[in-house]
C-alpha positions as CSV (number, residue, x, y, z in Angstrom):
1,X,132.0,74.6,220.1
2,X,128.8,73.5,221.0
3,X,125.9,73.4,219.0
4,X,124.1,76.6,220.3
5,X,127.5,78.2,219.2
6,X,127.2,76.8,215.7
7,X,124.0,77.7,214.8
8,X,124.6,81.4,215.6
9,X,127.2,81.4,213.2
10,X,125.4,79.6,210.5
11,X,122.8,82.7,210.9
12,X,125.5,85.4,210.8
13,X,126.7,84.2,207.7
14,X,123.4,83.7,206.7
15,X,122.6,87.1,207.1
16,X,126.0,88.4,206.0
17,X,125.6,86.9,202.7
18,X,121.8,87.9,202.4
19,X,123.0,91.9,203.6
20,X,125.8,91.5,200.9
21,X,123.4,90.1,197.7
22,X,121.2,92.6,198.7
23,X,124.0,95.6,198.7
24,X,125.4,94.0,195.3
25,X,121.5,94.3,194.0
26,X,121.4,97.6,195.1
27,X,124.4,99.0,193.6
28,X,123.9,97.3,190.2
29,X,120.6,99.5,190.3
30,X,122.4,102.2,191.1
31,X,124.6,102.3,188.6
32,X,121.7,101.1,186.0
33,X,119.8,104.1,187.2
34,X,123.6,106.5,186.4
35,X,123.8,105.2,183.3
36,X,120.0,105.2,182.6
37,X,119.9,109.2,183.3
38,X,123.1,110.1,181.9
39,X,122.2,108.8,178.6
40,X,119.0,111.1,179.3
41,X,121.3,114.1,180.0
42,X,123.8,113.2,176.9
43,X,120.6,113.2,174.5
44,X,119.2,116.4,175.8
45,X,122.3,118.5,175.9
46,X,122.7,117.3,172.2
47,X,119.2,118.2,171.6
48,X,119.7,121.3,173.5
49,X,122.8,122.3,170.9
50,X,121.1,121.3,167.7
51,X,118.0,123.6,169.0
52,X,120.4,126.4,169.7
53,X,122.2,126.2,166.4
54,X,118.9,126.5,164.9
55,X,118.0,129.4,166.7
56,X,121.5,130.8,165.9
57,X,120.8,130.1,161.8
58,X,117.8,131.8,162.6
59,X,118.7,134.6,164.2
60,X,121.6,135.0,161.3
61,X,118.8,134.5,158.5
62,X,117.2,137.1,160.2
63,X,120.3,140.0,160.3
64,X,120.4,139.0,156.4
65,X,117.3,140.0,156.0
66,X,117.3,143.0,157.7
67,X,120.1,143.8,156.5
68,X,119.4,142.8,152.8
69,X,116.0,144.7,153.1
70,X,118.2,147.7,154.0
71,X,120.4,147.3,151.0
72,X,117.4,147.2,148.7
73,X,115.6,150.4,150.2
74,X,118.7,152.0,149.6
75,X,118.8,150.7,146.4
76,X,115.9,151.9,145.2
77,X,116.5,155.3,146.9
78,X,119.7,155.3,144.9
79,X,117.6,154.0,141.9
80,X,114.8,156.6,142.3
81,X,117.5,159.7,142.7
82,X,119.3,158.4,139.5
83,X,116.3,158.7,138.1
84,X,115.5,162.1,138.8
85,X,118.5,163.3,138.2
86,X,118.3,161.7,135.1
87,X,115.4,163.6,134.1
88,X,116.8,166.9,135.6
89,X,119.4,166.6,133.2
90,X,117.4,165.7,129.8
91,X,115.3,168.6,131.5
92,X,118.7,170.7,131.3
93,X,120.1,169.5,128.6
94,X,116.6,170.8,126.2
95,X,116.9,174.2,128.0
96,X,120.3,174.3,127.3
97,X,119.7,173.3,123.6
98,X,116.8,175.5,123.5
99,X,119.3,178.6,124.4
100,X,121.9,177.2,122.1
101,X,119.8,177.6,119.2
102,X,118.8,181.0,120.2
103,X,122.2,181.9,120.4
104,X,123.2,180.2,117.2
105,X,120.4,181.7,115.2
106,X,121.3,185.4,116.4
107,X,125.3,184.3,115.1
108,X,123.6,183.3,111.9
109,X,122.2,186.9,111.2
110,X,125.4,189.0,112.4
111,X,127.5,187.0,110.7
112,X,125.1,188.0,107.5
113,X,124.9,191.4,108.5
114,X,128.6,190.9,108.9
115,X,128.7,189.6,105.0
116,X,126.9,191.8,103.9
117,X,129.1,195.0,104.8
118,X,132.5,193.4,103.2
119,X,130.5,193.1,100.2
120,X,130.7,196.6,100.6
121,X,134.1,196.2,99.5
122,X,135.2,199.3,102.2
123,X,137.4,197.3,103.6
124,X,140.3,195.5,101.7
125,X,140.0,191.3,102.0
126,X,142.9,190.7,104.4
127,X,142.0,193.2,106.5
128,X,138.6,191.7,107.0
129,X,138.9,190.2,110.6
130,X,138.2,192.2,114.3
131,X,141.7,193.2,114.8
132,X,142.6,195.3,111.6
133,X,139.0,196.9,112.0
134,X,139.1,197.7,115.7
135,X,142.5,199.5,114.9
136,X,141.2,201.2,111.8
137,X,138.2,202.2,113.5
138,X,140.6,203.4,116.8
139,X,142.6,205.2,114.1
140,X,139.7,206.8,112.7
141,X,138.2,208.2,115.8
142,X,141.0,209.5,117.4
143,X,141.8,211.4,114.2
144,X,144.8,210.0,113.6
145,X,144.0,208.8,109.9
146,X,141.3,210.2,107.9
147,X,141.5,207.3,104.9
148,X,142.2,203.9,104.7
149,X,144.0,203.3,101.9
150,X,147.8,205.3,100.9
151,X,150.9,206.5,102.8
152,X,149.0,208.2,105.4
153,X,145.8,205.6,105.4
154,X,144.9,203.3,108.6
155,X,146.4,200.5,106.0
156,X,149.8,201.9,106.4
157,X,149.7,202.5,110.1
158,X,148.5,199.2,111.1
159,X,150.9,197.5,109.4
160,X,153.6,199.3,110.7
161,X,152.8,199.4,114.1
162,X,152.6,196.0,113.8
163,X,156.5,195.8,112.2
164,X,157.4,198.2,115.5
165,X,155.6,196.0,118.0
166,X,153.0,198.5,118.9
167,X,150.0,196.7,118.4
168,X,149.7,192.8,118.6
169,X,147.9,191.6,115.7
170,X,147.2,187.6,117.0
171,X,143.7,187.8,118.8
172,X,144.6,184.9,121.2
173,X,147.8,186.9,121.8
174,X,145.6,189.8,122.7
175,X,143.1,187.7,124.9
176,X,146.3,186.1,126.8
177,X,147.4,190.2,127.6
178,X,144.1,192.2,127.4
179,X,145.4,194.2,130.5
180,X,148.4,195.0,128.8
181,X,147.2,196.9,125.7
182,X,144.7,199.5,127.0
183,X,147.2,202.3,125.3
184,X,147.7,201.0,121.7
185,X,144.8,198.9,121.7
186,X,142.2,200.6,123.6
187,X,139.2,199.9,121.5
188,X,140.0,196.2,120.8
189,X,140.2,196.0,124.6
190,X,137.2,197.1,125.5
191,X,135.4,195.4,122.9
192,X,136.7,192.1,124.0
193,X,136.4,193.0,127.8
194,X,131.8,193.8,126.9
195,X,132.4,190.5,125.3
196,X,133.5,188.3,128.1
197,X,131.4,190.5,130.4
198,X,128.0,189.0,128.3
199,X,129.6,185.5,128.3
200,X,130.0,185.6,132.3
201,X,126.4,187.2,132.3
202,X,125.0,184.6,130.0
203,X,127.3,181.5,131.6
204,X,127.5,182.1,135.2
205,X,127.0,178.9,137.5
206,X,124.5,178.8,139.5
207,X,121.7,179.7,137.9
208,X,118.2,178.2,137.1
209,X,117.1,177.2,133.9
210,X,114.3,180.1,133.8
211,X,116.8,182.6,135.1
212,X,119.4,182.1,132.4
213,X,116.7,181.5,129.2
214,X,115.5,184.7,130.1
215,X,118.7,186.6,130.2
216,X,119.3,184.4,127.0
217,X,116.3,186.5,125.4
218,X,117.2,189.7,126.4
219,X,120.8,189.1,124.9
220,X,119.5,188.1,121.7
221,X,116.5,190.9,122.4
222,X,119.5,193.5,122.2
223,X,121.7,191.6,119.7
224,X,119.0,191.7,117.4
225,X,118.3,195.6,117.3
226,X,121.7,196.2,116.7
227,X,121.4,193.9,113.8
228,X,118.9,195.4,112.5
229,X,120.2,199.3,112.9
230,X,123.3,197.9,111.2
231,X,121.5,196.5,108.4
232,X,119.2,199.9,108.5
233,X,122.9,202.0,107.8
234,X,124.3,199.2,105.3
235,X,121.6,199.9,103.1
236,X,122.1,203.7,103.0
237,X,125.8,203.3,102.4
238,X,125.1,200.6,99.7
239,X,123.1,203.0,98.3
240,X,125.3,205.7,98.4
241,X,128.0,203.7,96.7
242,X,125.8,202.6,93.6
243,X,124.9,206.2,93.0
Protein backbone atom coordinates (compact mmCIF):
# COMPACT_ATOMS: atom_id res chain seq x y z
CA UNK A 1 0.00 0.00 0.00
CA UNK A 2 1.46 3.22 -0.58
CA UNK A 3 1.74 5.89 1.76
CA UNK A 4 -1.22 8.11 0.53
CA UNK A 5 -3.23 4.76 1.20
CA UNK A 6 -1.99 4.55 4.76
CA UNK A 7 -2.63 7.80 5.90
CA UNK A 8 -6.29 7.60 4.89
CA UNK A 9 -6.68 4.83 6.99
CA UNK A 10 -4.87 6.18 9.94
CA UNK A 11 -7.64 9.09 9.66
CA UNK A 12 -10.54 6.72 9.42
CA UNK A 13 -9.66 5.06 12.42
CA UNK A 14 -8.92 8.20 13.82
CA UNK A 15 -12.19 9.34 13.28
CA UNK A 16 -13.91 5.99 14.04
CA UNK A 17 -12.54 5.99 17.39
CA UNK A 18 -13.18 9.78 18.02
CA UNK A 19 -17.18 9.09 16.54
CA UNK A 20 -17.20 6.03 19.02
CA UNK A 21 -15.72 7.98 22.45
CA UNK A 22 -17.98 10.53 21.57
CA UNK A 23 -21.25 8.03 21.22
CA UNK A 24 -19.91 6.21 24.45
CA UNK A 25 -19.89 9.94 26.20
CA UNK A 26 -23.15 10.47 24.96
CA UNK A 27 -24.90 7.47 26.03
CA UNK A 28 -23.34 7.52 29.62
CA UNK A 29 -25.14 10.98 29.68
CA UNK A 30 -28.01 9.62 28.59
CA UNK A 31 -28.41 7.16 30.84
CA UNK A 32 -27.14 9.72 33.83
CA UNK A 33 -29.86 11.98 32.71
CA UNK A 34 -32.60 8.42 32.97
CA UNK A 35 -31.56 7.73 36.14
CA UNK A 36 -31.14 11.42 37.19
CA UNK A 37 -35.15 12.05 36.37
CA UNK A 38 -36.44 8.76 37.36
CA UNK A 39 -35.16 9.25 40.78
CA UNK A 40 -37.10 12.69 40.35
CA UNK A 41 -40.33 10.77 39.27
CA UNK A 42 -39.77 7.99 42.10
CA UNK A 43 -39.58 10.92 44.85
CA UNK A 44 -42.61 12.77 43.59
CA UNK A 45 -44.94 9.86 43.06
CA UNK A 46 -43.97 9.04 46.79
CA UNK A 47 -44.60 12.47 47.62
CA UNK A 48 -47.59 12.45 45.59
CA UNK A 49 -49.03 9.28 47.79
CA UNK A 50 -48.01 10.59 51.21
CA UNK A 51 -49.95 14.00 50.14
CA UNK A 52 -53.01 11.93 49.10
CA UNK A 53 -53.12 9.81 52.15
CA UNK A 54 -53.12 12.97 53.99
CA UNK A 55 -55.91 14.35 52.17
CA UNK A 56 -57.60 10.92 52.60
CA UNK A 57 -57.08 11.17 56.74
CA UNK A 58 -58.49 14.40 56.17
CA UNK A 59 -61.25 13.96 54.41
CA UNK A 60 -62.03 10.87 56.99
CA UNK A 61 -61.43 13.33 60.08
CA UNK A 62 -63.77 15.28 58.44
CA UNK A 63 -66.91 12.58 57.87
CA UNK A 64 -66.22 11.97 61.77
CA UNK A 65 -66.87 15.06 62.49
CA UNK A 66 -69.82 15.53 60.58
CA UNK A 67 -70.89 12.75 61.50
CA UNK A 68 -70.05 13.02 65.26
CA UNK A 69 -71.54 16.64 65.26
CA UNK A 70 -74.75 14.84 64.01
CA UNK A 71 -74.71 12.34 66.80
CA UNK A 72 -74.47 15.06 69.40
CA UNK A 73 -77.35 17.34 67.98
CA UNK A 74 -79.31 14.33 68.18
CA UNK A 75 -78.18 13.77 71.36
CA UNK A 76 -79.09 16.66 72.84
CA UNK A 77 -82.46 16.58 70.95
CA UNK A 78 -82.86 13.22 72.60
CA UNK A 79 -81.53 14.92 75.85
CA UNK A 80 -83.87 17.95 75.65
CA UNK A 81 -87.18 15.62 74.83
CA UNK A 82 -86.23 13.45 77.88
CA UNK A 83 -86.25 16.25 79.58
CA UNK A 84 -89.58 17.54 78.78
CA UNK A 85 -91.05 14.56 79.08
CA UNK A 86 -89.59 14.28 82.22
CA UNK A 87 -91.28 17.33 83.42
CA UNK A 88 -94.62 16.43 81.66
CA UNK A 89 -94.65 13.56 83.78
CA UNK A 90 -93.78 15.12 87.37
CA UNK A 91 -96.36 17.68 85.87
CA UNK A 92 -98.80 14.47 85.61
CA UNK A 93 -97.92 12.73 88.17
CA UNK A 94 -99.00 16.11 90.89
CA UNK A 95 -102.30 16.33 88.87
CA UNK A 96 -102.77 12.86 89.24
CA UNK A 97 -101.87 12.99 93.08
CA UNK A 98 -103.81 16.09 93.33
CA UNK A 99 -107.10 14.00 92.09
CA UNK A 100 -106.06 11.09 94.17
CA UNK A 101 -106.43 12.93 97.23
CA UNK A 102 -109.63 14.40 96.20
CA UNK A 103 -110.84 11.14 95.60
CA UNK A 104 -109.38 9.61 98.80
CA UNK A 105 -110.71 12.37 100.95
CA UNK A 106 -114.39 11.94 99.52
CA UNK A 107 -113.82 7.82 100.47
CA UNK A 108 -112.84 9.04 103.85
CA UNK A 109 -116.27 10.72 104.59
CA UNK A 110 -118.60 7.91 102.97
CA UNK A 111 -116.89 5.45 104.54
CA UNK A 112 -117.81 7.67 107.88
CA UNK A 113 -121.11 8.26 106.81
CA UNK A 114 -121.02 4.61 106.05
CA UNK A 115 -119.95 3.95 109.97
CA UNK A 116 -122.00 5.91 111.18
CA UNK A 117 -125.34 4.17 109.85
CA UNK A 118 -124.09 0.44 111.16
CA UNK A 119 -123.77 2.08 114.38
CA UNK A 120 -127.31 2.26 113.88
CA UNK A 121 -127.23 -1.22 114.66
CA UNK A 122 -130.28 -1.74 111.71
CA UNK A 123 -128.51 -4.00 110.14
CA UNK A 124 -127.08 -7.17 111.87
CA UNK A 125 -122.81 -7.35 111.78
CA UNK A 126 -122.36 -10.01 109.14
CA UNK A 127 -124.67 -8.67 106.94
CA UNK A 128 -122.82 -5.39 106.85
CA UNK A 129 -121.23 -5.47 103.31
CA UNK A 130 -122.88 -4.26 99.69
CA UNK A 131 -124.20 -7.63 98.73
CA UNK A 132 -126.58 -8.56 101.80
CA UNK A 133 -127.80 -4.79 101.64
CA UNK A 134 -128.45 -4.49 97.94
CA UNK A 135 -130.56 -7.71 98.29
CA UNK A 136 -132.32 -6.60 101.50
CA UNK A 137 -132.88 -3.34 100.00
CA UNK A 138 -134.20 -5.29 96.46
CA UNK A 139 -136.33 -7.36 98.87
CA UNK A 140 -137.70 -4.45 100.50
CA UNK A 141 -138.72 -2.51 97.48
CA UNK A 142 -140.22 -5.04 95.61
CA UNK A 143 -142.32 -5.96 98.64
CA UNK A 144 -141.30 -9.11 98.94
CA UNK A 145 -140.19 -8.77 102.76
CA UNK A 146 -141.46 -6.09 104.94
CA UNK A 147 -138.69 -6.87 108.02
CA UNK A 148 -135.38 -7.95 108.35
CA UNK A 149 -135.20 -10.06 110.90
CA UNK A 150 -137.59 -13.70 111.49
CA UNK A 151 -138.94 -16.48 109.19
CA UNK A 152 -140.35 -14.19 106.81
CA UNK A 153 -137.45 -11.30 107.17
CA UNK A 154 -134.86 -10.30 104.22
CA UNK A 155 -132.38 -12.35 106.79
CA UNK A 156 -134.12 -15.49 105.99
CA UNK A 157 -134.51 -15.02 102.22
CA UNK A 158 -131.08 -14.12 101.55
CA UNK A 159 -129.67 -16.80 103.04
CA UNK A 160 -131.66 -19.20 101.43
CA UNK A 161 -131.49 -18.02 98.07
CA UNK A 162 -128.07 -18.22 98.53
CA UNK A 163 -128.41 -22.25 99.74
CA UNK A 164 -130.63 -22.53 96.35
CA UNK A 165 -128.23 -20.73 94.07
CA UNK A 166 -130.34 -17.83 93.40
CA UNK A 167 -128.30 -15.14 94.18
CA UNK A 168 -124.45 -15.23 94.20
CA UNK A 169 -123.18 -13.78 97.37
CA UNK A 170 -119.08 -13.40 96.30
CA UNK A 171 -118.85 -9.76 94.80
CA UNK A 172 -115.95 -10.73 92.50
CA UNK A 173 -118.17 -13.62 91.43
CA UNK A 174 -120.79 -11.06 90.69
CA UNK A 175 -118.43 -8.55 88.83
CA UNK A 176 -117.01 -11.74 86.66
CA UNK A 177 -121.19 -12.36 85.64
CA UNK A 178 -122.78 -8.88 86.06
CA UNK A 179 -124.79 -9.71 82.77
CA UNK A 180 -125.96 -12.67 84.08
CA UNK A 181 -127.83 -11.61 87.19
CA UNK A 182 -130.17 -8.75 86.11
CA UNK A 183 -133.24 -11.14 87.40
CA UNK A 184 -132.25 -12.08 90.96
CA UNK A 185 -129.83 -9.46 91.34
CA UNK A 186 -131.21 -6.55 89.68
CA UNK A 187 -130.31 -3.81 92.07
CA UNK A 188 -126.70 -4.99 92.85
CA UNK A 189 -126.36 -4.90 89.03
CA UNK A 190 -127.10 -1.77 88.42
CA UNK A 191 -125.40 -0.33 91.27
CA UNK A 192 -122.15 -1.91 90.19
CA UNK A 193 -122.87 -1.12 86.41
CA UNK A 194 -123.25 3.38 87.66
CA UNK A 195 -120.06 2.38 89.39
CA UNK A 196 -117.93 1.27 86.60
CA UNK A 197 -119.71 3.78 84.39
CA UNK A 198 -117.99 6.85 86.88
CA UNK A 199 -114.72 4.90 86.86
CA UNK A 200 -114.62 4.86 82.88
CA UNK A 201 -115.90 8.59 83.11
CA UNK A 202 -113.32 9.55 85.72
CA UNK A 203 -110.37 7.10 83.95
CA UNK A 204 -110.76 7.31 80.36
CA UNK A 205 -107.40 7.63 78.25
CA UNK A 206 -107.04 10.29 76.50
CA UNK A 207 -107.72 13.07 78.40
CA UNK A 208 -105.90 16.33 79.54
CA UNK A 209 -105.02 17.01 82.92
CA UNK A 210 -107.60 20.05 83.16
CA UNK A 211 -110.25 17.93 81.54
CA UNK A 212 -110.10 15.04 83.96
CA UNK A 213 -109.47 17.40 87.42
CA UNK A 214 -112.51 18.90 86.57
CA UNK A 215 -114.65 15.96 86.04
CA UNK A 216 -112.68 14.83 89.20
CA UNK A 217 -114.53 17.91 91.00
CA UNK A 218 -117.78 17.41 89.78
CA UNK A 219 -117.57 13.67 90.98
CA UNK A 220 -116.70 14.58 94.36
CA UNK A 221 -119.10 17.84 93.87
CA UNK A 222 -122.04 15.10 93.64
CA UNK A 223 -120.47 12.50 95.98
CA UNK A 224 -120.38 14.94 98.53
CA UNK A 225 -124.18 16.08 98.54
CA UNK A 226 -125.18 12.66 98.77
CA UNK A 227 -123.06 12.47 101.73
CA UNK A 228 -124.36 15.03 103.19
CA UNK A 229 -128.36 14.11 102.58
CA UNK A 230 -127.29 10.80 103.96
CA UNK A 231 -125.89 12.11 107.02
CA UNK A 232 -128.99 14.80 106.97
CA UNK A 233 -131.48 11.21 107.19
CA UNK A 234 -129.04 9.31 109.69
CA UNK A 235 -129.50 11.89 112.09
CA UNK A 236 -133.38 11.76 111.99
CA UNK A 237 -133.32 8.03 112.23
CA UNK A 238 -130.71 8.18 115.17
CA UNK A 239 -133.06 10.26 116.60
CA UNK A 240 -135.95 8.40 116.18
CA UNK A 241 -134.26 5.30 117.72
CA UNK A 242 -133.12 7.13 121.06
CA UNK A 243 -136.62 8.25 121.56
Amino acid sequence: MSGGGCGILGALFVFSANSLKGLLFGLFDWLFTLVKWSGYAIWIFGAVLCIWNVLATIQEFFEARKDFVKRQEQYNIDVANRAEAITQASKKKKSLLADRQILYKQYVSSKKALSNYYSLNVIYPSYRSIVPVAMFTQYIQSRRCDKLEGAEGAYNKYESEIRQNIIIAKLDVIIEKLDQIATSQYELQQTLIESNRQVQTLCQAGFQAQERHMRVIEYQNQQSIQVQQAMGQYMVYRDLIRS
